[in-house]
MIBALUM-237578 format. One record per residue (C-alpha): residue number from 0; x, y, z; residue in three letters. Coordinates in Angstrom, 1 decimal. Layout:
<recs>
<num NUM east X north Y up Z residuo ala>
...
</recs>
This chain:
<recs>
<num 0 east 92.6 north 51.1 up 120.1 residuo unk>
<num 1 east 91.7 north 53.8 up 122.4 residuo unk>
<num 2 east 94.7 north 56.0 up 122.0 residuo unk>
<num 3 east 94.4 north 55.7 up 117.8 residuo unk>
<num 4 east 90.3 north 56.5 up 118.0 residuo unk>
<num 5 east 91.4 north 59.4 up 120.2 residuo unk>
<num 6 east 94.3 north 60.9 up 117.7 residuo unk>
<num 7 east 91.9 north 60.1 up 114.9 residuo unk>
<num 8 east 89.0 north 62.2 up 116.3 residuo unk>
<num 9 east 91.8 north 65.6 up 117.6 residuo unk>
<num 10 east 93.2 north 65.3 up 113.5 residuo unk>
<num 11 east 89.8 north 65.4 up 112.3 residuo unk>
<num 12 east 88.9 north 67.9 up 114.5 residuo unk>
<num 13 east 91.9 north 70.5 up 113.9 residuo unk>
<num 14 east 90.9 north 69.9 up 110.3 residuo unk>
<num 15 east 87.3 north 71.2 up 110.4 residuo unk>
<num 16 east 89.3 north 74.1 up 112.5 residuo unk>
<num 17 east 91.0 north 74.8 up 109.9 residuo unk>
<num 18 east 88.4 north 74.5 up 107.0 residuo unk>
<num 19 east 86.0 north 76.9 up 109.3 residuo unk>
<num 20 east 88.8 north 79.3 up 109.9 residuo unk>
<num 21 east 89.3 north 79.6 up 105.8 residuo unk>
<num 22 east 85.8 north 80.3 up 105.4 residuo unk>
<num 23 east 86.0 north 83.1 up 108.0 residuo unk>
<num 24 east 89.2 north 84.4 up 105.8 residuo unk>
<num 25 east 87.3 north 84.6 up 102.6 residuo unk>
<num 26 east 84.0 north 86.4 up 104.2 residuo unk>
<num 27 east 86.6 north 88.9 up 106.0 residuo unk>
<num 28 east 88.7 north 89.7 up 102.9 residuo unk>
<num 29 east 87.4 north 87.8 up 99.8 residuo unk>
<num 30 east 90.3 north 88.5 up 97.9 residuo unk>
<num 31 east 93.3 north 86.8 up 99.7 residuo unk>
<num 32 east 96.0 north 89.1 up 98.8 residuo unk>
<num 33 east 94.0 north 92.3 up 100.4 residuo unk>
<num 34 east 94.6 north 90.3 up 103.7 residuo unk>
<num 35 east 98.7 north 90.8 up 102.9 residuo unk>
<num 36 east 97.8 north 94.4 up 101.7 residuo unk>
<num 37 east 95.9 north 94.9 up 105.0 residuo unk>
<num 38 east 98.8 north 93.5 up 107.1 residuo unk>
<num 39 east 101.5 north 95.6 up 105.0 residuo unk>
<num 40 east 99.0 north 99.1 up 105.7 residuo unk>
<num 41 east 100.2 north 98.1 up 109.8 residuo unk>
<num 42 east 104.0 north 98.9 up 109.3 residuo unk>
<num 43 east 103.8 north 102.4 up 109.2 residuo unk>
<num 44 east 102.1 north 103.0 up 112.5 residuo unk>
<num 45 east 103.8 north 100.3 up 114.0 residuo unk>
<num 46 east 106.9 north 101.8 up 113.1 residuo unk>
<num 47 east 105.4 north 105.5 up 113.9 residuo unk>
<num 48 east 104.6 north 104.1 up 117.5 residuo unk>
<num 49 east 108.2 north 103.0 up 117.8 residuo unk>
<num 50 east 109.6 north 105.9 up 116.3 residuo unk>
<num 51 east 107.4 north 108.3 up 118.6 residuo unk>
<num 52 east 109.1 north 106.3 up 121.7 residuo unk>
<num 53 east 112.6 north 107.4 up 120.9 residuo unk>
<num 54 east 112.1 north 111.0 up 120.0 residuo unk>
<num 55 east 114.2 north 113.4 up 122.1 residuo unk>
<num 56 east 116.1 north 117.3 up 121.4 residuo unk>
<num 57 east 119.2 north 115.4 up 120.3 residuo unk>
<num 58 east 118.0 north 113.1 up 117.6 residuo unk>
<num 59 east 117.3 north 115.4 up 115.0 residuo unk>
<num 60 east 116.6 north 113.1 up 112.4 residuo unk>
<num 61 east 114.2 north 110.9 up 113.9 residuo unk>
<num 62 east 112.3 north 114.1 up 115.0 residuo unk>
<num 63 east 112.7 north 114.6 up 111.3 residuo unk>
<num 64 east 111.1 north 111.5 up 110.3 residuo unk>
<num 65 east 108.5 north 111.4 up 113.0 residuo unk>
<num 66 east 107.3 north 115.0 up 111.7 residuo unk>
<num 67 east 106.2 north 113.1 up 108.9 residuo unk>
<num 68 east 103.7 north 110.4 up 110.6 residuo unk>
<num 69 east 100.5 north 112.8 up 110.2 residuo unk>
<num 70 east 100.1 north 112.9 up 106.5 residuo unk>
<num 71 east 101.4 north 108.7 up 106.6 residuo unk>
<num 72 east 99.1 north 108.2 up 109.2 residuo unk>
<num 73 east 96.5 north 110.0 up 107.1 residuo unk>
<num 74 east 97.4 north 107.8 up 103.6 residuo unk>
<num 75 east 97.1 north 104.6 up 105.5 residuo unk>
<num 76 east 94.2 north 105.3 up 106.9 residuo unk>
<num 77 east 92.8 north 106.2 up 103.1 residuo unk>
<num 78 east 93.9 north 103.4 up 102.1 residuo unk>
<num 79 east 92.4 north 101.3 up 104.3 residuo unk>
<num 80 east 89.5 north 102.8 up 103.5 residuo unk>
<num 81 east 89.6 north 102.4 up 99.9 residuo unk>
<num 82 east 90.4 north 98.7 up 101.3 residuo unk>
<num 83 east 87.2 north 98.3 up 102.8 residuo unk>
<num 84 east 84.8 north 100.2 up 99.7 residuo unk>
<num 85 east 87.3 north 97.4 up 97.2 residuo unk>
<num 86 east 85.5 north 94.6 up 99.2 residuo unk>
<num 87 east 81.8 north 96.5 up 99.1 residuo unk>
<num 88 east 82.6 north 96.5 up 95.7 residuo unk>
<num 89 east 83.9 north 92.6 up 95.8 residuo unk>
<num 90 east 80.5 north 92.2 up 97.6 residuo unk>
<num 91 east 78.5 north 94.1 up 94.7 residuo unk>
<num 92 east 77.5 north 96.5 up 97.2 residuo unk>
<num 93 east 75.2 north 93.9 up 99.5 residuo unk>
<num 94 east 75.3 north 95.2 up 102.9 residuo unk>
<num 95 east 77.4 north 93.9 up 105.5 residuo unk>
<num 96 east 77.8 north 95.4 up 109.0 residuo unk>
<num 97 east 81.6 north 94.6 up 109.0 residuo unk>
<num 98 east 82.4 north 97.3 up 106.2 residuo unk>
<num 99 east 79.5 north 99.6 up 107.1 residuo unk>
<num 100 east 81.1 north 100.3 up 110.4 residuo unk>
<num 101 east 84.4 north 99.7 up 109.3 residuo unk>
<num 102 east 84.1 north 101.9 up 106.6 residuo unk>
<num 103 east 82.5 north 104.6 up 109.2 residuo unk>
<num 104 east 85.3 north 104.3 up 111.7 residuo unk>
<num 105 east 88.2 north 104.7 up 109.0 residuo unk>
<num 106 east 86.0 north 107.8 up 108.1 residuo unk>
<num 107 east 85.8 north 109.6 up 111.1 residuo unk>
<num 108 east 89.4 north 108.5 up 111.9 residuo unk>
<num 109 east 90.8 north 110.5 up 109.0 residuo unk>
<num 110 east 88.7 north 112.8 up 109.6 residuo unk>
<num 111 east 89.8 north 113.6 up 113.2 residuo unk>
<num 112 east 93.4 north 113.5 up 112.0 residuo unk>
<num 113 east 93.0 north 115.9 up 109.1 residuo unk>
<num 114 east 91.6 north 118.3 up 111.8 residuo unk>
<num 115 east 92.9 north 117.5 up 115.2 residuo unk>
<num 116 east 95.2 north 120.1 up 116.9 residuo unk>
<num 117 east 96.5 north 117.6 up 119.0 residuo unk>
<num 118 east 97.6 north 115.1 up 115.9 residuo unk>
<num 119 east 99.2 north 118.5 up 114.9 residuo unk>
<num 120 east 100.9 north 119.1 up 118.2 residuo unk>
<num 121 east 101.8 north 115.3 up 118.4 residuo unk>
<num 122 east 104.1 north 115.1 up 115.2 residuo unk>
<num 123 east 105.1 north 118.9 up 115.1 residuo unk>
<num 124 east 108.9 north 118.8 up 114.4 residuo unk>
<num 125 east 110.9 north 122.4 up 116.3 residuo unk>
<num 126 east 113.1 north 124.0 up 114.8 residuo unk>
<num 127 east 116.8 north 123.3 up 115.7 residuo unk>
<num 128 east 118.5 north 126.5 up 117.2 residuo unk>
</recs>
């Protein structure tokens, strides 16, 4: 009896896991297909990271490619932003310390890559001679 009492009580427990872990999703992203939109918005600067890794003078063409990660970088991070003022909005504009500094960091973020020379240097593609 003690071993069914014992997997009785760990199913019942993973269960109110689970039901709390669903309740955290819909505070976080209300609308359950942002979360995939969210997830998707990653891939570019995953890929960019990768991309960045395997740059050298004799690969043209990703250098190519890679010259192209500041204005991606720039769109996903707009995007994430309107993101974040889509669940303000979801939220009817009650205030919520998640997307207030959420919403602050994706600001200054784009900001700093709009005018950072070193984003500029980072992605700058030379010419081929």
């Amino acid at each position: 009896m003690g071993i069914f009492s014992e997997s009785l009580g760990g199913v019942c427990r993973r269960r109110r896991e689970r039901e709390s872990g669903s309740k955290i999703l819909e505070i976080v992203y209300p609308d359950h297909s942002m979360l995939y939109l969210g997830l998707a918005m990653g891939v570019p600067s995953i890929a960019l990271m990768w991309l960045i890794s395997l740059r050298n003078p004799e690969r043209a063409w990703l250098n190519r490619i890679v010259a192209w990660g500041k204005p991606v970088t720039i769109l996903t991070a707009a995007g994430q932003l309107a993101q974040t003022l889509y669940h303000i909005y979801l939220q009817n504009g009650v205030f919520s310390w998640t997307n207030g500094l959420t919403s602050v960091a994706l600001l200054w973020f784009t900001l700093y890559l709009v005018n950072s020379k070193s984003v500029a240097d980072c992605f700058y593609n030379p010419p081929e001679t």
